[in-house]
C-alpha positions in Angstrom: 202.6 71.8 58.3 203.0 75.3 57.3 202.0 76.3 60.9 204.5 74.5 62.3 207.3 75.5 60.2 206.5 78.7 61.1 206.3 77.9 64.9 209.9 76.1 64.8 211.2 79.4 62.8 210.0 81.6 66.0 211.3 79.4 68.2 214.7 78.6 67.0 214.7 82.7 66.4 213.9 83.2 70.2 216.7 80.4 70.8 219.5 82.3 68.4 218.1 86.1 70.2 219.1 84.2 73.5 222.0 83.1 73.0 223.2 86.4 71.3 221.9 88.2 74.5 221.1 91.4 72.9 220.2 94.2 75.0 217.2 97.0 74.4 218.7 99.4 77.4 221.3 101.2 77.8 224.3 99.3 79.5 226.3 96.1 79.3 227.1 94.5 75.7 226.1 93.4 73.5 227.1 90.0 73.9 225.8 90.2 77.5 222.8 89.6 78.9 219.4 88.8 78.1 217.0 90.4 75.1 214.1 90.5 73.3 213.5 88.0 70.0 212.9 89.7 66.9 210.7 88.0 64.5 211.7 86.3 62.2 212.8 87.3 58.6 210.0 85.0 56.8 207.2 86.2 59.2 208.3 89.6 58.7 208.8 90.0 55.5 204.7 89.0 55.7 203.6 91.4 58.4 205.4 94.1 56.5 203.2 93.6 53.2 200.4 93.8 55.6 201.6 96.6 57.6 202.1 98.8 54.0 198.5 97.3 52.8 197.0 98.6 55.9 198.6 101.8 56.0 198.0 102.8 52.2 194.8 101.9 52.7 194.2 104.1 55.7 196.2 107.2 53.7 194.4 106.9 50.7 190.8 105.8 51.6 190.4 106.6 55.2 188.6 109.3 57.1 191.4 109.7 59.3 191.8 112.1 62.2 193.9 114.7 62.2 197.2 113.5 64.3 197.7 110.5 61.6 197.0 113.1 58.0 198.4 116.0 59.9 202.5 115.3 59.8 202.0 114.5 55.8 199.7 117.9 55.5 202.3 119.9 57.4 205.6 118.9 56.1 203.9 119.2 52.2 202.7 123.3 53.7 206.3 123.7 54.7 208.0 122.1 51.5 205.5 124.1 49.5 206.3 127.3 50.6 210.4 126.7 50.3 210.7 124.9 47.4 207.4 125.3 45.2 208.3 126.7 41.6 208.8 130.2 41.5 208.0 132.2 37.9 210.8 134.9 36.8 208.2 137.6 36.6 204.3 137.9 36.9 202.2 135.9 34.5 201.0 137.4 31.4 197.9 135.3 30.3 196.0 136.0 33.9 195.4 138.9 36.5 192.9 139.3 39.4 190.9 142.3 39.9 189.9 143.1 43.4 187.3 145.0 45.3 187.5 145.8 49.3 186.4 148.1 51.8 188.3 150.6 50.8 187.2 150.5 47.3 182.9 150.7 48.1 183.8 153.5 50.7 181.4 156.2 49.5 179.0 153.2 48.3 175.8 152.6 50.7 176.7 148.7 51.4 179.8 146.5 51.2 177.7 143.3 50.9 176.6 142.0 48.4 178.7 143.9 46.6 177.7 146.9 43.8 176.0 145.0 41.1 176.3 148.2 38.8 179.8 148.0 39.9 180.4 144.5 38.6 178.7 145.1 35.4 180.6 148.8 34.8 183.9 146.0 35.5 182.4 143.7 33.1 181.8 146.2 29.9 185.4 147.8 30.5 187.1 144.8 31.0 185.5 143.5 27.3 186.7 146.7 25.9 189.9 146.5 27.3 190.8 143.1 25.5 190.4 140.5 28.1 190.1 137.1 26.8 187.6 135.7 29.6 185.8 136.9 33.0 185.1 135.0 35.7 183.2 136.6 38.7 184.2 134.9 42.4 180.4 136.4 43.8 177.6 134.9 45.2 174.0 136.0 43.4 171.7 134.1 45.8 169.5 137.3 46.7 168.1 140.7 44.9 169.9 143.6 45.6 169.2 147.3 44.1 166.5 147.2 41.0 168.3 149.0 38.9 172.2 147.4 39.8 170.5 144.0 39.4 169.2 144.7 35.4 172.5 146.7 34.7 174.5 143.2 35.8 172.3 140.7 33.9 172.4 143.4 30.8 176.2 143.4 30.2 176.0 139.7 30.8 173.7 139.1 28.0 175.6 142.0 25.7 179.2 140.8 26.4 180.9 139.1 23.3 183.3 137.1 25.4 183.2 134.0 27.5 182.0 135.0 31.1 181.5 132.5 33.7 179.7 133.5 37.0 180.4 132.0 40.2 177.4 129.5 42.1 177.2 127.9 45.5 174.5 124.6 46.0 173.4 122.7 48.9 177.1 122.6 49.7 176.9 125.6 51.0 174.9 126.6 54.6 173.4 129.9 54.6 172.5 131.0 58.4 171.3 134.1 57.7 168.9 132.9 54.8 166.7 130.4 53.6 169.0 127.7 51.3 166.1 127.0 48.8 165.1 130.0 48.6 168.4 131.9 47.9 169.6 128.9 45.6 166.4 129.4 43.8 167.5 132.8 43.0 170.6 132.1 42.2 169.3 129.7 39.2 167.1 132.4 38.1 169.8 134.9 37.8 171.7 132.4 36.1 169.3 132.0 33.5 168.1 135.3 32.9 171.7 136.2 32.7 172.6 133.6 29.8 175.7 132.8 30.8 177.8 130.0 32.0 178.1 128.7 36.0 180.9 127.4 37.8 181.2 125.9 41.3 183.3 128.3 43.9 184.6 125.5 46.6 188.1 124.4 47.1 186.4 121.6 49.3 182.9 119.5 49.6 181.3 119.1 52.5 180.8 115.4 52.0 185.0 115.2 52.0 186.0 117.9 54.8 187.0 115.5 57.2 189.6 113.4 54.3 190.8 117.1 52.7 191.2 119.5 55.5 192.4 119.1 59.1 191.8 121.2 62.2 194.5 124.0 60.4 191.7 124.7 58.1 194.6 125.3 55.5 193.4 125.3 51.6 195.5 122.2 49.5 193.4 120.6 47.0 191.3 122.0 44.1 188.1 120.2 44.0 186.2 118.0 40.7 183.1 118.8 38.9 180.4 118.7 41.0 178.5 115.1 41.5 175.1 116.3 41.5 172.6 118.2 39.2 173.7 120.6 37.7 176.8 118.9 37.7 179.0 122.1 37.6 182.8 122.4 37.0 184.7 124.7 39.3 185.2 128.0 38.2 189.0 128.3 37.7 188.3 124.7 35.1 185.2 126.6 33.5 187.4 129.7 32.7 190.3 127.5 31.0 187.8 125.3 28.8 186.1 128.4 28.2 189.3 130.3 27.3 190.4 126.9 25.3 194.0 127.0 27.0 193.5 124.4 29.6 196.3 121.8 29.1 195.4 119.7 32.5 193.6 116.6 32.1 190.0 116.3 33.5 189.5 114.4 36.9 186.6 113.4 39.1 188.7 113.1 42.3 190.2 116.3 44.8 193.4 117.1 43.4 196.6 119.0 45.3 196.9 122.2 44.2 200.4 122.8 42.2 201.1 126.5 44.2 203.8 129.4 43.1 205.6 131.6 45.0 205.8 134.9 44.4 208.0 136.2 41.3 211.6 135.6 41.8 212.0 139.5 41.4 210.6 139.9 45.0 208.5 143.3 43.4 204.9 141.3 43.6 203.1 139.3 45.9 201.9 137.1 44.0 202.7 135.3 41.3 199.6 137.1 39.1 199.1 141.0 38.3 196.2 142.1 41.1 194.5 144.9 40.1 192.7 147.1 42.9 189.7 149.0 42.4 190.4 152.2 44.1 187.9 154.4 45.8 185.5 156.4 43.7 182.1 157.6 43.3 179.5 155.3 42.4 179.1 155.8 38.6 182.7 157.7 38.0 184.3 156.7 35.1 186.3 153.4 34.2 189.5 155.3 34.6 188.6 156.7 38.1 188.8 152.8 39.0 192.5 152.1 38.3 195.8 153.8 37.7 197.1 154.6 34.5 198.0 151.5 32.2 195.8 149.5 33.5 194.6 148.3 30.2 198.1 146.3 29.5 197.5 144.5 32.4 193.9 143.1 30.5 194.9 142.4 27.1 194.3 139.3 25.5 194.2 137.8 29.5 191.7 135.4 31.6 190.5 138.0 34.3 189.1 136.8 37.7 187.1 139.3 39.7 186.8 138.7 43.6 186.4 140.1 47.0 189.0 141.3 49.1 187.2 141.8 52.2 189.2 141.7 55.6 186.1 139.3 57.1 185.1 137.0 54.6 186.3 134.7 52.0 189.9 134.6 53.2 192.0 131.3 53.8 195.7 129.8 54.5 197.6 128.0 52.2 200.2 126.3 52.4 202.5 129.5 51.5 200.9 130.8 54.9 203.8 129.3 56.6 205.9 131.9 57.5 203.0 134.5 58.3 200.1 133.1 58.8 198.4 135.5 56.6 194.9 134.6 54.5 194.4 135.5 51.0 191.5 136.2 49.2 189.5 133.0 47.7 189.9 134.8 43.7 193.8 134.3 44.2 193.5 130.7 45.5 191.4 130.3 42.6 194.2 131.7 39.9 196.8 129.7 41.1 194.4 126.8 40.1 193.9 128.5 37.0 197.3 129.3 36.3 197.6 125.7 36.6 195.5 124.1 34.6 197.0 125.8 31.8 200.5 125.3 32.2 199.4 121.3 32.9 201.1 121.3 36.1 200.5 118.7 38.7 201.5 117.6 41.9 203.5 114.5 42.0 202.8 111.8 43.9 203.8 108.3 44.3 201.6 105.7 42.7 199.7 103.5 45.4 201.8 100.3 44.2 205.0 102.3 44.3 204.4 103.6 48.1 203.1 99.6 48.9 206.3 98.6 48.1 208.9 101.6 49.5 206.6 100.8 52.8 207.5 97.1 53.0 211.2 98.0 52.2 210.9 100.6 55.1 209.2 98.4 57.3 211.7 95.7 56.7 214.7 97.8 57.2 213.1 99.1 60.8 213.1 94.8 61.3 216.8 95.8 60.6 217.5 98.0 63.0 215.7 96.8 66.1 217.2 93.7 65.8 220.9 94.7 66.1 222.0 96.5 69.0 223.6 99.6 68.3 227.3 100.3 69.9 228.7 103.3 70.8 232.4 102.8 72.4 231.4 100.6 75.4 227.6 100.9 75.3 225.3 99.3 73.7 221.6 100.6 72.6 218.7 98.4 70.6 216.3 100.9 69.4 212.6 99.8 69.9 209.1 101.4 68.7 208.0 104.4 70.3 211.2 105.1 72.3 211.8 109.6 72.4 215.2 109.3 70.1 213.9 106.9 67.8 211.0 108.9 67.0 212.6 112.0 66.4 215.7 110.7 64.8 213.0 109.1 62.8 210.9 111.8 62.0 213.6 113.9 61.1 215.1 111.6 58.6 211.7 111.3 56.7 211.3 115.3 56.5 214.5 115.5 55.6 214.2 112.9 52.8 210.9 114.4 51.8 212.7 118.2 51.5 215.2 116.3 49.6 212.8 114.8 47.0 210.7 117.4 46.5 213.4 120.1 46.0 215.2 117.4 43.7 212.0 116.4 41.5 208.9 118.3 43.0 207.4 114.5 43.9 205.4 114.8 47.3 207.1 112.1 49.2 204.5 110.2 51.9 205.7 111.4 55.2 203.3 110.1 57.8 203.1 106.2 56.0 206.7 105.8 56.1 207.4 107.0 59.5 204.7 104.5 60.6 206.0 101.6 58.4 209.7 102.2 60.2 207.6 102.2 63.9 206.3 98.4 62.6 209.4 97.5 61.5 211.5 98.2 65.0 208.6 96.8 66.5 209.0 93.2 65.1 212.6 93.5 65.2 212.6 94.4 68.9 209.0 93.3 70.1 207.8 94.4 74.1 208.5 92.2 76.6 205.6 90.8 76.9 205.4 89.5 73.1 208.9 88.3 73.5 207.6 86.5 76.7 204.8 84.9 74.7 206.8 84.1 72.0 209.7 82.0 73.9 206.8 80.0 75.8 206.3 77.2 73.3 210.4 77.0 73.3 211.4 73.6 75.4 208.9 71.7 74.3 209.2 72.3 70.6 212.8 72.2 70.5 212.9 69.0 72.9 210.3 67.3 70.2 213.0 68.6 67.8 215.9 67.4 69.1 214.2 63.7 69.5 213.6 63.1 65.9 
């Protein structure tokens, strides 16, 4: 029975779509000649719940390729980099020290880097005030004697939380043997007494769901999910501080960036530090300009490479100028917050289920009526040129809208989709039309009998 009720509802809808002689091209009237049936309101209202099922399912559990997560990814980079909060001045409870070329000059390598350097950093840093260190290095192979006991002594001497950075199988090492090098790596570790924190803003197990083709950093990843189950370094240093204020999860996260200070004198919206160029073994103050202790005291400090090769990556404040920034500053923004308790906001899964049945529902709408414009008529349909782009630029508008407004991330690519459905049952192809009238005489004859 149900069935046929719902055959006699398509039918008497082809019937009513007839007689209204709708039109989906330009020209005519729209009381003239002959268009395409939409589907009905009942059987709609039914393919939309199933159009929004499929598509939150395919957003938020999906591996899906890059030309359906990309439009979503891209409009979040640009809203991100217009509209993400901006801080009155640079922070005061974090800065990054970095070293670059410039700064190992007159040393005998770049990579890995000074070992007696990092531990001179490490003693003066303590002394200085900081709160916490956390080193953004990899310690996977021996490097000078001497630099390598000098590292693992101001480790074990230092009176305040340090937390060094690890890789594991994660990680492909060309130039090495894996086992071997992370073999090392745990040694050090223990030798050096102190805790270990993950350094990836990605697994490898979830590239293909958290990064497209732009390679563009945009989540913060989870503890990881296999012995020995380590957090990442920027969550280490805010439990190990105690100032974290975010909650724990076991899921990738998007990360909550700044911009710059609003006073437009830094780049970033922590203190950076450069070690300048000096003799191996010159004093602490040969290392920085003068006052560079306020910039220490009583602060979490991340030390990290600044290479020009290695360790760089977009964000999605790279907008504008494509350039990359060093993996320790991508790592204090996550920092930074964690302790503020900042998150991205998103729309709950039920919430976005039900905005895309509404969406799909009011694309029913609109491809059912044609559209008049003095004495032309126009009925938009699914995949036409000005529907998607009057489309698409009514979602990014929207999205800009919301996210300046309230800082939620509104679900660009789902909704644009959810719209396509919905002109696509209000104004179906010709051929479905076709198919849809075919059963017409006869049931209505049957009808008009009893």
């Amino acid at each position: 029975m149900l069935s046929r009720a719902i055959g006699l509802d398509i039918v008497r809808a082809v019937e009513v779509e007839r007689a209204r002689g709708k039109m989906r091209k330009w020209g005519g009237s729209a009381d003239e000649g002959q268009g395409n049936a939409a589907v009905p309101l009942k059987i709609a209202t039914a393919l939309a719940v199933l159009v929004a099922l499929a598509l939150v399912g395919m957003a938020h559990f999906a591996n899906l390729s890059d030309w359906m997560r990309s439009p979503d990814a891209w409009t979040y980079d640009w809203r991100t980099a217009h509209f993400a909060g901006r801080p009155d001045k640079p922070r005061t409870d974090i800065t990054v020290v970095t070293i670059d070329e410039t700064s190992l000059d007159r040393y005998a390598s770049l990579s890995p880097v000074s070992r007696a350097l990092q531990a001179q950093l490490i003693s003066a840093l303590e002394a200085a005030g900081a709160k916490a260190i956390g080193l953004d290095f990899l310690y996977d192979r021996a490097t000078v004697p001497d630099d390598d006991k000098a590292l693992i002594a101001a480790l074990k001497n230092t009176k305040i939380p340090v937390v060094i950075g690890a890789i594991d199988k994660r990680s492909v090492l060309r130039d090495r043997d894996p086992e071997q090098a992370l073999a090392y790596q745990e040694r050090f570790i223990a030798e050096a007494g102190q805790p270990a924190a993950h350094l990836y803003f990605v697994n490898a197990e979830d590239q293909g769901r958290f990064m497209i083709g732009d390679q563009v950093i945009r989540h913060r990843m989870p503890p990881s999910t296999e012995k020995p189950f380590r957090k990442g370094i920027a969550e280490a240093l805010a439990d190990a501080a105690k100032l974290r204020k975010s909650a724990p999860t076991t899921k990738a996260e998007l990360i909550d960036w700044q911009r710059p200070p609003a006073s437009g004198l830094e780049s970033h919206p922590v203190p950076v530090l450069r070690v300048a160029t000096h003799d191996p073994g010159a004093p602490v103050a040969a290392l920085f300009g003068t006052g560079w202790e306020n910039y220490l005291r009583g602060r979490i400090v991340l030390i990290g490479g600044a290479f020009g090769d290695r360790d760089r990556h977009l964000t999605p404040l790279s907008v504008s100028d494509r350039n990359k920034v060093p993996g320790v500053l991508i790592h204090a923004q996550i920092l930074a917050q964690l302790i503020d308790g900042r998150e991205v906001k998103t729309l709950p899964i039920w919430i976005e289920a039900i905005l895309l049945v509404a969406t799909t529902l009011l694309g029913w709408l609109i491809g059912r009526r044609a559209l008049r414009v003095a004495s032309v008529s126009y009925r938009a349909e699914a995949g036409g040129l000005i529907e998607n782009l009057l489309a698409g630029a009514a979602v990014f508008l929207v999205g800009i809208a919301v996210y300046a407004l309230s800082g939620l991330i509104f679900p660009s690519a789902t909704i644009f989709f959810a719209f396509m459905a919905g002109l696509l049952l209000g104004n179906p192809p010709g051929a479905v039309s076709s198919l849809l009238a075919l059963t017409a005489p006869t049931t209505i004859t049957s009808s008009h009998s009893t």
